[in-house]
PAZAPA-4460 file (N, C-alpha, C; in steps of 0.05 Angstrom, whole numbers, plus 32768, in hexadecimal, padded with zeros to 4 digits):
% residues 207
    n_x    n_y    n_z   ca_x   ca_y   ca_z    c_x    c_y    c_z   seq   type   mol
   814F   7C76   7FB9   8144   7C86   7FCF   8140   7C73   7FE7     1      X     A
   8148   7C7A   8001   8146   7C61   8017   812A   7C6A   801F     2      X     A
   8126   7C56   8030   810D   7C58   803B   810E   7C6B   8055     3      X     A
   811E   7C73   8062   8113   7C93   806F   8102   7CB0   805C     4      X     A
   8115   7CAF   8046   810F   7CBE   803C   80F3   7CC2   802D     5      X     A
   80F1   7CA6   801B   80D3   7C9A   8017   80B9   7C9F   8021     6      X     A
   80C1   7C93   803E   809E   7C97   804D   80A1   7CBB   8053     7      X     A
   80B5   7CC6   8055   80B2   7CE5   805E   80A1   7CFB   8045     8      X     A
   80AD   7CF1   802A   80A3   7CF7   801A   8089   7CEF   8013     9      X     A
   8080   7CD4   8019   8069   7CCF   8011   8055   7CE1   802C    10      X     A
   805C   7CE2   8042   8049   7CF2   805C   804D   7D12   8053    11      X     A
   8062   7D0A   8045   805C   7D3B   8044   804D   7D3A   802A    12      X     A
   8049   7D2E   8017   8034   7D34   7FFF   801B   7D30   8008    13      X     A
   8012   7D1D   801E   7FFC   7D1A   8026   7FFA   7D29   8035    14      X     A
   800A   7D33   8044   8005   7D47   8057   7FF9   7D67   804D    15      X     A
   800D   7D76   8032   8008   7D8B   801F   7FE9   7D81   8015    16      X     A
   7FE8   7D70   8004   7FC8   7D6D   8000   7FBA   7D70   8009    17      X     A
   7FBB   7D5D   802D   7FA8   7D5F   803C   7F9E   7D7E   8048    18      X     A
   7FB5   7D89   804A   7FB6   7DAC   8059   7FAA   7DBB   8047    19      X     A
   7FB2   7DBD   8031   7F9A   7DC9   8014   7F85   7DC5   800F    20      X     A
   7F82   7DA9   8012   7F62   7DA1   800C   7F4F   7DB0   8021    21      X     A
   7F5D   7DA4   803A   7F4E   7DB8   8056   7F4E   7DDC   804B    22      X     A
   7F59   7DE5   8043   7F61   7E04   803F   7F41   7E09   8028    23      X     A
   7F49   7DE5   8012   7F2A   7DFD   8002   7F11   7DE1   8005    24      X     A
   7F11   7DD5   801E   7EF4   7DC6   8026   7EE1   7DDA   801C    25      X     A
   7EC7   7DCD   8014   7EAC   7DDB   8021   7E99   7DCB   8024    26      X     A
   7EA1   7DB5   8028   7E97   7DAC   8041   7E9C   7D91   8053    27      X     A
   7E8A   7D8A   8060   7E95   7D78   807C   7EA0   7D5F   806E    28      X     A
   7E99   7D53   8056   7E96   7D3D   8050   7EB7   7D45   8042    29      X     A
   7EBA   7D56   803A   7EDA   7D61   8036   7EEB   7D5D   8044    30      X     A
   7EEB   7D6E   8061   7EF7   7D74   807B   7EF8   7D5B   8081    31      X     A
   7EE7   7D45   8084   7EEB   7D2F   808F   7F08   7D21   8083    32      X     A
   7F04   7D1C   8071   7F0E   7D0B   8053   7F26   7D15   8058    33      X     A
   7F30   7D35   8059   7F4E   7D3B   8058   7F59   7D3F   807D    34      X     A
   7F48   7D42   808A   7F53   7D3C   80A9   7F5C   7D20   80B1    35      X     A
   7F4E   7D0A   80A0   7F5A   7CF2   8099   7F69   7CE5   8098    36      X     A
   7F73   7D01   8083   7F94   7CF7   806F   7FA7   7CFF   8087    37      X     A
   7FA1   7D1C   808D   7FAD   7D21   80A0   7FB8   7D0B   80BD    38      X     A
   7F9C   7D02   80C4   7FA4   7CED   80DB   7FB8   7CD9   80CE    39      X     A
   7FB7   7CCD   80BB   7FC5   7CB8   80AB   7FE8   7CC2   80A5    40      X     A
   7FE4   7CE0   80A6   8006   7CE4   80AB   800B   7CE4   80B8    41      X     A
   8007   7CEC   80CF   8005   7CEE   80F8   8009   7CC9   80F6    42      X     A
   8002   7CB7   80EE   8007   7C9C   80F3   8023   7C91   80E3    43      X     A
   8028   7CA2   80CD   8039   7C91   80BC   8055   7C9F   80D2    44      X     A
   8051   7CB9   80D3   8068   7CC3   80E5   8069   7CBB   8105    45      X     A
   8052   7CB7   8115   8050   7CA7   8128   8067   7C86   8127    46      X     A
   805C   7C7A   8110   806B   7C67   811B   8090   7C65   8104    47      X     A
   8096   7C7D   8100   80B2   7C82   80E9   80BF   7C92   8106    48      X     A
   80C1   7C9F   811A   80C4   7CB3   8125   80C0   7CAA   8143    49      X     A
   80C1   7CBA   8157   80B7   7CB7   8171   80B1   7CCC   8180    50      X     A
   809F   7CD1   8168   8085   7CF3   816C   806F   7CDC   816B    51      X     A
   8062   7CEA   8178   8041   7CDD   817F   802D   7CE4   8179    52      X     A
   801C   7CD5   816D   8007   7CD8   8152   7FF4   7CF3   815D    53      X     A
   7FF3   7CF3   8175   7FE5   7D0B   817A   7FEC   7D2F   8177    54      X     A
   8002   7D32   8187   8016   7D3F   818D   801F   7D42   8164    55      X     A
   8022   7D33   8155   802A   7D3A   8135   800D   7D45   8129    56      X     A
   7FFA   7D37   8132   7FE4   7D36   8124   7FD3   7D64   812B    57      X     A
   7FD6   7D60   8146   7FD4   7D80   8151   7FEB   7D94   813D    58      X     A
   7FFD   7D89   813E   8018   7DA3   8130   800B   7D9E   8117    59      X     A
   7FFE   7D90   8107   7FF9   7D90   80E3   7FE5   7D9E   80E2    60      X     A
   7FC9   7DA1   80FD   7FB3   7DA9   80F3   7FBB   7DCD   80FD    61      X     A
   7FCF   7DD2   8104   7FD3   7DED   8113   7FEA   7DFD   80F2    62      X     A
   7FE4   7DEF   80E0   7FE9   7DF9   80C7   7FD8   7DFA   80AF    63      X     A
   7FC8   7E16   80AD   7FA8   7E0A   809E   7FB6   7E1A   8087    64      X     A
   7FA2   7E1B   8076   7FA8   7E24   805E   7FB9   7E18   8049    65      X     A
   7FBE   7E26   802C   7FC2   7E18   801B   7FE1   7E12   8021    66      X     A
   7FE6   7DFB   8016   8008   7DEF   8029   801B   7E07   8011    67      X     A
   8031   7E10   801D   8049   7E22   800E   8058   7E1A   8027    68      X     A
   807C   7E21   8014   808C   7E1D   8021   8092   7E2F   8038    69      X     A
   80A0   7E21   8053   80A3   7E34   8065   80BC   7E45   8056    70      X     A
   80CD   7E5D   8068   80E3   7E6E   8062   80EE   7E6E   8076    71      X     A
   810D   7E6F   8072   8121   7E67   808B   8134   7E70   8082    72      X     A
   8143   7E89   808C   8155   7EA4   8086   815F   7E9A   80A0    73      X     A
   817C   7EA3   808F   819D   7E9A   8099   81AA   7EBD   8095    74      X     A
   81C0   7EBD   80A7   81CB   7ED3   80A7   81F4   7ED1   80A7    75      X     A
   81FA   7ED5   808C   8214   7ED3   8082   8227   7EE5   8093    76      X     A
   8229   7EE4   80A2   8241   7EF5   80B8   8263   7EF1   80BE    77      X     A
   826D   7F02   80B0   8283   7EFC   80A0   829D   7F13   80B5    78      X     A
   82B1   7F0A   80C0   82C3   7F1E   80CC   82D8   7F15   80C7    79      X     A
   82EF   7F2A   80BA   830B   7F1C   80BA   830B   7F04   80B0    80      X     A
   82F4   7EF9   8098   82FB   7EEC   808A   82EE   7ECF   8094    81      X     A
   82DE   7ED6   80A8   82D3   7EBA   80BC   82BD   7EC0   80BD    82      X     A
   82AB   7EAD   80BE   828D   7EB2   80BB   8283   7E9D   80DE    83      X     A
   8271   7EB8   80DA   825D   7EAA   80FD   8250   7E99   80FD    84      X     A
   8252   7E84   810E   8248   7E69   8113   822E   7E6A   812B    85      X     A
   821B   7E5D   812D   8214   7E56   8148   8213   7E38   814F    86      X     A
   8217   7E35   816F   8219   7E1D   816E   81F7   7E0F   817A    87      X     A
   81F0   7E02   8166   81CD   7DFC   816A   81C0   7DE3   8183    88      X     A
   81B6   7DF0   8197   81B3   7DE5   81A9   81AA   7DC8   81A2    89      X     A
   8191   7DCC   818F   818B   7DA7   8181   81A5   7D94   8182    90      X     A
   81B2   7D97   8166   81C3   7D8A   8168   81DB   7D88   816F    91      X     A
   81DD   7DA2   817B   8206   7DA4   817E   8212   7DAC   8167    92      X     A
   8206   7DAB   8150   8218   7DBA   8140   8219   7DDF   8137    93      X     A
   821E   7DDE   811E   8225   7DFE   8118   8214   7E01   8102    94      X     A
   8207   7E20   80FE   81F9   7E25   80F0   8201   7E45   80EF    95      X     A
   81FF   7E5C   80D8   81FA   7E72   80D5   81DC   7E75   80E6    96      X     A
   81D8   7E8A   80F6   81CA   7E94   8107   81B3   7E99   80F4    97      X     A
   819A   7E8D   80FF   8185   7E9A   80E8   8166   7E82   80F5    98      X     A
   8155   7E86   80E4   813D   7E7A   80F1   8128   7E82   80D0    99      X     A
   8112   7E76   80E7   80F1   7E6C   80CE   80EC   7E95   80DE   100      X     A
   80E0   7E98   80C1   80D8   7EB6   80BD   80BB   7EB7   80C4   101      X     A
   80B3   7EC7   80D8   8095   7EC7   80E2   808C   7ECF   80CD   102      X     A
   8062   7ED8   80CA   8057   7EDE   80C1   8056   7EFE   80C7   103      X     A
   8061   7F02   80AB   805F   7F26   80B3   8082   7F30   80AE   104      X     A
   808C   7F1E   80B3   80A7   7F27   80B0   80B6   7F36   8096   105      X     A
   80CC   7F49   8093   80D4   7F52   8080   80F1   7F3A   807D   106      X     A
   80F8   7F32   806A   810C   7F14   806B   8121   7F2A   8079   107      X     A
   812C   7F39   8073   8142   7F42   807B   8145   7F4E   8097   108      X     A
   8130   7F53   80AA   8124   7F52   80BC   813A   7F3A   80C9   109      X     A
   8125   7F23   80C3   812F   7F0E   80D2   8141   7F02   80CD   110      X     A
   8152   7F08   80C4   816F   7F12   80C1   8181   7F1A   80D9   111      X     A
   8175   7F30   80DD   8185   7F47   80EF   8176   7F38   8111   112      X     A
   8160   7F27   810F   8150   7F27   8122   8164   7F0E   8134   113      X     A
   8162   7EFA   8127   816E   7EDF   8125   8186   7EE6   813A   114      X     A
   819A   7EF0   8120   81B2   7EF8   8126   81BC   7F01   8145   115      X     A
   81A5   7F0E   814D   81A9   7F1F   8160   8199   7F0E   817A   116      X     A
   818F   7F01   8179   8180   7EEB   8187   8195   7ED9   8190   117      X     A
   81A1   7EC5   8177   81AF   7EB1   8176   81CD   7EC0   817A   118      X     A
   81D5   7ECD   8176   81F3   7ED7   8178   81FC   7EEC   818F   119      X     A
   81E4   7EFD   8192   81F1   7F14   81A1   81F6   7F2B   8186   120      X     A
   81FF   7F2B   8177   8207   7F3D   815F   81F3   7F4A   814B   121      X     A
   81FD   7F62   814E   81E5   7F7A   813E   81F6   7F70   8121   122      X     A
   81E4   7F6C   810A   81F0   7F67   80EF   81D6   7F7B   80D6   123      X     A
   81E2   7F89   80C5   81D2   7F92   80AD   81DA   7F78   8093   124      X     A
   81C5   7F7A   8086   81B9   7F6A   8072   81C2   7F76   8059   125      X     A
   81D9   7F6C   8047   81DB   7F7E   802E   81D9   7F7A   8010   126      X     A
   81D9   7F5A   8019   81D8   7F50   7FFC   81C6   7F2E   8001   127      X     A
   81B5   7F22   7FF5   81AD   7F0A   7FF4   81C4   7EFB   7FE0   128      X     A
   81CB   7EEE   7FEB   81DE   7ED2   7FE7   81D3   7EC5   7FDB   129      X     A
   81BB   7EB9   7FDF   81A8   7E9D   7FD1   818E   7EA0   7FDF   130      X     A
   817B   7E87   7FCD   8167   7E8C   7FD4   8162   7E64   7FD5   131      X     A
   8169   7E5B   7FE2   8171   7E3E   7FE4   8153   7E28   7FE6   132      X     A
   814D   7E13   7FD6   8144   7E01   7FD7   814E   7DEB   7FF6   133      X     A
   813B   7DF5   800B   814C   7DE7   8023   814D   7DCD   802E   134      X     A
   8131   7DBE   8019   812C   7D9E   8010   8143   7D92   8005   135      X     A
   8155   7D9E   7FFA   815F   7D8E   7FD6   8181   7D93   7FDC   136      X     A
   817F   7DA7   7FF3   81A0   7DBB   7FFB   81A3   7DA9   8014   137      X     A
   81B1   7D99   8027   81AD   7D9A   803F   81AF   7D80   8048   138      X     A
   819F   7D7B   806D   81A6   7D66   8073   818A   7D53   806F   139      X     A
   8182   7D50   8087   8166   7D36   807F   8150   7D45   807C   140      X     A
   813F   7D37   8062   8124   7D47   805B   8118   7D49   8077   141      X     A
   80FF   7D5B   8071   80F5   7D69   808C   80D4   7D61   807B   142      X     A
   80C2   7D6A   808E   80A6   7D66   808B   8096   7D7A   807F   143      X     A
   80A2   7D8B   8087   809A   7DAB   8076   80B6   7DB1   805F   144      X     A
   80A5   7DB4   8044   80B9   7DBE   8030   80CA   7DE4   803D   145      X     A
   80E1   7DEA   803A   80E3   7E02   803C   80F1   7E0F   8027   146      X     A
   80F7   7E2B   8025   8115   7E35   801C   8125   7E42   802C   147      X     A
   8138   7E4E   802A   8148   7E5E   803B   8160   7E6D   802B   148      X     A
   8158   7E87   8034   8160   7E9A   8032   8177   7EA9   803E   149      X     A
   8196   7EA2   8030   81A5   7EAE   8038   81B8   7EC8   803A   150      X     A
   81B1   7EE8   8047   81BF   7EF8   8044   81D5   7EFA   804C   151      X     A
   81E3   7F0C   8041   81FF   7F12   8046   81FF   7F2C   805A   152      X     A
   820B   7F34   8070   8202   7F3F   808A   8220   7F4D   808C   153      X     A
   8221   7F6B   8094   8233   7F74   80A5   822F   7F77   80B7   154      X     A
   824B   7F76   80CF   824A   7F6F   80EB   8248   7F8F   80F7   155      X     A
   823C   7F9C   80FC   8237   7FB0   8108   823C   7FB8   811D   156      X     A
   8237   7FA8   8131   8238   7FA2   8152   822C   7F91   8163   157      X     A
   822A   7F97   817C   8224   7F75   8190   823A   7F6C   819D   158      X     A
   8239   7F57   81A8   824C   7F48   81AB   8240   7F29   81B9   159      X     A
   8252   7F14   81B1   8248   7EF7   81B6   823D   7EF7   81D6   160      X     A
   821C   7EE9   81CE   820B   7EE6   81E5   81FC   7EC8   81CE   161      X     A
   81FE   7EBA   81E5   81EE   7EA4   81DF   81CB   7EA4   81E9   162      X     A
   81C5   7E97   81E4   81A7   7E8F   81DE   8197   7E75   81ED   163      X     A
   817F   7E73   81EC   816E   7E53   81F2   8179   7E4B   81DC   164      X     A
   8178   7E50   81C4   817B   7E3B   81AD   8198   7E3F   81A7   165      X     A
   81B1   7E47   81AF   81C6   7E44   81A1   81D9   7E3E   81BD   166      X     A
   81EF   7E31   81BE   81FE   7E2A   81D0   821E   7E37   81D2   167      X     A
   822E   7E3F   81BD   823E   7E4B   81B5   8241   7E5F   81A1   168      X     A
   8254   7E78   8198   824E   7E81   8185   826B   7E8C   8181   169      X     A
   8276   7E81   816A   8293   7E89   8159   8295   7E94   813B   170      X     A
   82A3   7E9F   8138   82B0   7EA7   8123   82C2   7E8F   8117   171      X     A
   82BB   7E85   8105   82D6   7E73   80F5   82D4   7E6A   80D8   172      X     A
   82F5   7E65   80D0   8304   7E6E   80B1   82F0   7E5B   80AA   173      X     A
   82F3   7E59   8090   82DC   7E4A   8081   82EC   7E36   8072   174      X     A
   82FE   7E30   8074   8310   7E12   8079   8313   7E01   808E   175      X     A
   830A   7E0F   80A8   8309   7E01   80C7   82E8   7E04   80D1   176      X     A
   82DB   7DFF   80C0   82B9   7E02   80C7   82B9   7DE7   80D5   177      X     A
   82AF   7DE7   80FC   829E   7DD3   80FD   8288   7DBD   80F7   178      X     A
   8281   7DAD   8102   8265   7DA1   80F9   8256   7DB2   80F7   179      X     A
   824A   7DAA   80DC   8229   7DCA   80D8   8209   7DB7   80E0   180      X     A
   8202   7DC6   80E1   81E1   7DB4   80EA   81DC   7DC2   80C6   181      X     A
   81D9   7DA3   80C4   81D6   7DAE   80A0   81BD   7DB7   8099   182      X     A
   81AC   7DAC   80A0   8190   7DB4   80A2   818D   7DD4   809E   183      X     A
   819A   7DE5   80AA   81A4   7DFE   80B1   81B3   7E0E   80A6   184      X     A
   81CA   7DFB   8096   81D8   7E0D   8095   81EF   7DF2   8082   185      X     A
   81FD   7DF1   806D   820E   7DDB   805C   821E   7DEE   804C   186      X     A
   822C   7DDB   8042   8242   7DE7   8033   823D   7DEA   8019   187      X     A
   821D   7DEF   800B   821D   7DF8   7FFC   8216   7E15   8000   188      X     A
   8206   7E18   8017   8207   7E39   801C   821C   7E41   8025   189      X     A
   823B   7E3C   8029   8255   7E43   8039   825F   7E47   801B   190      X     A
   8268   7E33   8009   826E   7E38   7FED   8264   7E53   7FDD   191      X     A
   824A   7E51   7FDA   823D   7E6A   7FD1   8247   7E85   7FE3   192      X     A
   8243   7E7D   7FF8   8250   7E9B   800B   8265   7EA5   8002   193      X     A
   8279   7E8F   7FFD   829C   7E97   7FFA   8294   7E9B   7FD9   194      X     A
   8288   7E9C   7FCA   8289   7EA2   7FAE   8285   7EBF   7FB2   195      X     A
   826C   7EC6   7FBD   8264   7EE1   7FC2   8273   7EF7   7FCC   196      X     A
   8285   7EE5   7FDA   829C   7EF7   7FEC   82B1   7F07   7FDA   197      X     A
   82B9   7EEA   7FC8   82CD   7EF5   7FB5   82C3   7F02   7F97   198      X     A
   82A8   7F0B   7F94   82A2   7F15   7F82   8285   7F28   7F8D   199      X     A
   828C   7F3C   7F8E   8269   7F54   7F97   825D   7F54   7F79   200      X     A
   8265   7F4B   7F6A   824C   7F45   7F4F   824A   7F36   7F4C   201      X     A
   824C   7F19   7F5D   8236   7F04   7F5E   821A   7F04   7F5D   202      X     A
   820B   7EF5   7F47   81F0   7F04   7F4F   81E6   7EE7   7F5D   203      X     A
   81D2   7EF2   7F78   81B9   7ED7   7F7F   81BC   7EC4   7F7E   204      X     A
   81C7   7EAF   7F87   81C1   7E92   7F82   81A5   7E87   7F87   205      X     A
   819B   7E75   7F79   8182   7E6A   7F7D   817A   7E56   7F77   206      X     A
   8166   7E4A   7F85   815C   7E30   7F7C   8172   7E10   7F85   207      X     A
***
């Protein structure tokens, strides 16, 4: 394991603890003790990063409660055999259109929501593809554990309108896939897609 990965792992277990412990304090001598830990990740990421102990330390305490993974639904959009890309303002690369699911959301919702945000394109939701481990699948660990949830989507209507967060948006064969912002979107959810494609009794992938 290199040492990026190391100190990230060791600041998100302290971080999950610390956010729980705060969730079941009762009392100050608690709150103190785990706001602490908290500052102590705000420092280890402070100096691994070039986020600033303050500015990290505000985004950890604006997540209370007991730590669970976030959810991040992708949308499988498939025409003539080519599946929709966006191109992601972060990094320049390509991702299936999709996003972190608010509080309150129905998953398949934000699905159709995303889609239509990031692409321009009205899509229905018909089948879940997977239900993906998005730590363990992907590109560099992240600070928050997630999963992500990929449906399989017909194209209904719309047409390509870009976005703040997306820069381009194509259709392409799934032998000529650009760079993907893996984080987002890898070729183990593109593999699973094309399995699903060539078989409608595929069941769920998961985990």
């Amino acid at each position: 394991m290199n040492n990026q990965i190391k100190w990230l792992e060791i600041a998100r277990e302290i971080q999950q603890l610390s956010q729980t412990g705060l969730a079941f304090a009762t009392n100050d001598y608690e709150k103190k003790r785990y706001t602490r830990l908290i500052e102590i990740v705000s420092e280890i990421i402070d100096n691994h990063t070039q986020l600033e102990k303050e500015s990290v330390q505000k985004y950890l305490m604006n997540h209370p409660g007991y730590a669970t993974p976030k959810i991040d639904v992708r949308a499988a959009v498939i025409k003539d055999n080519q599946i929709l890309l966006v191109q992601e303002s972060t990094d320049k690369c390509w991702a299936m259109p999709g996003g972190w699911a608010d509080v309150g959301d129905i998953p398949s919702q934000v699905a159709i929501r995303e889609t239509k945000e990031e692409s321009g394109y009205d899509v229905v939701p018909v089948k879940v593809v997977g239900v993906f481990d998005a730590n363990r699948l992907g590109g560099h660990l992240e600070l928050f554990h997630a999963f992500k949830i990929v449906f399989l989507c017909d194209l209904i209507g719309g047409e390509a309108k870009t976005s703040d967060e997306t820069l381009d948006i194509k259709f392409f064969p799934f032998d000529k896939l650009p760079p993907l912002s893996l984080n987002r979107t890898n070729e183990k959810h593109i593999e699973e897609i094309k399995l699903h494609l060539t078989d409608n009794l595929r069941p769920t992938f998961f985990d």
